[in-house]
N, C-alpha and C positions, 0 to 999 in steps of 0.2 A: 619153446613152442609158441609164443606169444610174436615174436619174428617171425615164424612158420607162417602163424594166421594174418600179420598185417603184410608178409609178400602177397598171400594168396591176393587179400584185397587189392593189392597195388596192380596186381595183375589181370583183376575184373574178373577173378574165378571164386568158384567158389572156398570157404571155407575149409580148413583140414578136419574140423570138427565134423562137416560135413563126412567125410571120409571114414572119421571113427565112428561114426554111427553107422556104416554100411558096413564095419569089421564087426561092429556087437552085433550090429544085424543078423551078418551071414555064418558066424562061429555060435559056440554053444558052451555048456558048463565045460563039457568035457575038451574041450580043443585044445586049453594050454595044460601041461602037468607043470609048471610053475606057479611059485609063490610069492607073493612081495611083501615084503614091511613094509607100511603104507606112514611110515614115523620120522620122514622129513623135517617136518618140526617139532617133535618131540614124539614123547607118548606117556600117559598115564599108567602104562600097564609097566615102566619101570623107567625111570629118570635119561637113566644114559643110552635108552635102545635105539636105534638108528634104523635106515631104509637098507633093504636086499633082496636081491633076489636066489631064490633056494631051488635046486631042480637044474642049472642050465648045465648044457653039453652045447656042444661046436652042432648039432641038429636045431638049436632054438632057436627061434626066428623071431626079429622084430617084432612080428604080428601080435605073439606070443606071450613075450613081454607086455607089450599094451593093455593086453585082455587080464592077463597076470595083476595088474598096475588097476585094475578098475572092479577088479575081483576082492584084490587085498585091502582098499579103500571100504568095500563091503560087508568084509568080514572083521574088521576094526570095528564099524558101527553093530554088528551083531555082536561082540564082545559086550559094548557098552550097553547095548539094549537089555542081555541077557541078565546083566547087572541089575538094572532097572528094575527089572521083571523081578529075579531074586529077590528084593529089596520090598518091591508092592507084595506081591505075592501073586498076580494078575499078568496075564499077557493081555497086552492092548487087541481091540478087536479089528484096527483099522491105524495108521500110523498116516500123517498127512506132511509130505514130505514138499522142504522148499529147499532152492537152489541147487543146480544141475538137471534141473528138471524140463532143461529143453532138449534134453538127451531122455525120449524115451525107451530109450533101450537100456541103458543105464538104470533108469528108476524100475523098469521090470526086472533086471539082474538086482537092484534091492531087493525085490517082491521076493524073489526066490531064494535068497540067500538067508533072510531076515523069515521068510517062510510065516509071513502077514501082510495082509490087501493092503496098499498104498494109495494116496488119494493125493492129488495135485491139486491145485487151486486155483479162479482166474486171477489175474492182478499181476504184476511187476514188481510194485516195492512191496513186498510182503511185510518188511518193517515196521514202516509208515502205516501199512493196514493193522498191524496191532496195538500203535498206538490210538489209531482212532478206535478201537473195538473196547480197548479201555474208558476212551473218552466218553461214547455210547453209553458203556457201562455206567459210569456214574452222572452221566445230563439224566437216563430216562430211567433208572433207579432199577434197572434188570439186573439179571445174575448174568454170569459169565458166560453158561452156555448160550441162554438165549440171545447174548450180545453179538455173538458167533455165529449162532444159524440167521441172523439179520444181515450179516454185511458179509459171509462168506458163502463163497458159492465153488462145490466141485467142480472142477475141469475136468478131470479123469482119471479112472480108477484101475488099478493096475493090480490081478489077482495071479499068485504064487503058481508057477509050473510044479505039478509033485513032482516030475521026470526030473526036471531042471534043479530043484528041491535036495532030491534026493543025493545028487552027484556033488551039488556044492556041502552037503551038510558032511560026509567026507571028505571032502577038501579042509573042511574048515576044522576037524578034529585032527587032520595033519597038521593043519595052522596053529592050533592051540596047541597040539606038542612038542611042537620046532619053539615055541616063544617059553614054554615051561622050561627046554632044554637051554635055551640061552640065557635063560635071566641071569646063571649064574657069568656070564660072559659079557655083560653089556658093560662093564666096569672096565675089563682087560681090555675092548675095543676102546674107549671113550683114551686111554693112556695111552695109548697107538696116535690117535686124534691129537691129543697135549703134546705127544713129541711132534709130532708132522708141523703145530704151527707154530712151535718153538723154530725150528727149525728155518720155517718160511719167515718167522720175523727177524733171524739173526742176517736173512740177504741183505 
């Protein structure tokens, strides 16, 4: 994809990211009935699970997949949240979400997925911004929060579709049972993997 965006450049067009923002744009929860493992590099939810997609038939379309692919990224992070949550015992009232976040269609498909207002921030290196908020923090002898409503400012706030809500929150209890059903399987694929690159190193 990363060839995809430096031809577009080369060619004084727009962007392809531009593009995918007019597929999240103009599709909806309900447009792909696929699913994706979003575990390319790994995952926590079990050592050897890998990326797939689950649902396809010779009808699926590119499109499909895409939306699938940025659906399944969301529903990873709602795994992890609901953790979170389990653990405080609180659901946050407000999640303030950095990177990816020049795709506002993507951060609203968080909102709904995640089913809690999202808030973006100004600023670029958002890093660099928290270590100066630390810095703040101890030059003028404030707490944390106040060191944050000082040097952080909302960009924009992004509140949960119920409609949209509703259709991913199925989705994602599919997702959670397709991943209950494999955990016992991610062992037998990972042996599949060890022969394939035995194999490729004996060329």
């Amino acid at each position: 994809m990363a060839d995809e965006v430096l031809n577009y450049k080369q060619r004084g067009e727009k962007s392809i990211y531009d593009d995918l923002e007019v597929l999240l744009t103009q599709t909806d929860a309900s447009y792909t009935p696929l699913l994706f493992t979003p575990f390319l590099y790994g995952s926590n939810r079990h050592q050897a699970a890998t990326s797939l997609f689950i649902g396809m038939t010779t009808a699926s379309s590119k499109s499909q997949m895409i939306r699938a692919v940025y659906e399944g990224i969301a529903f990873a992070h709602r795994e992890h949240i609901q953790g979170l949550i389990a653990s405080k015992g609180k659901k946050p009232e407000v999640i303030r979400m950095l990177g990816a976040t020049n795709s506002k269609a993507w951060v609203q498909l968080f909102a709904d997925v995640l089913e809690i207002p999202i808030e973006t921030v100004e600023g670029s290196e958002i890093g660099g911004l928290g270590g100066a908020i630390a810095c703040l923090q101890a030059i003028e002898h404030l707490s944390l929060a106040q060191a944050i409503q000082t040097m952080v400012t909302v960009k924009e706030r992004f509140v949960p579709n119920s409609k949209e809500s509703l259709i991913y929150t199925k989705k994602y209890e599919v997702y959670q049972h397709l991943l209950d059903q494999l955990d016992p399987v991610w062992e037998s694929v990972k042996s599949l993997q060890i022969l394939a690159n035995k194999k490729e190193g004996e060329k």
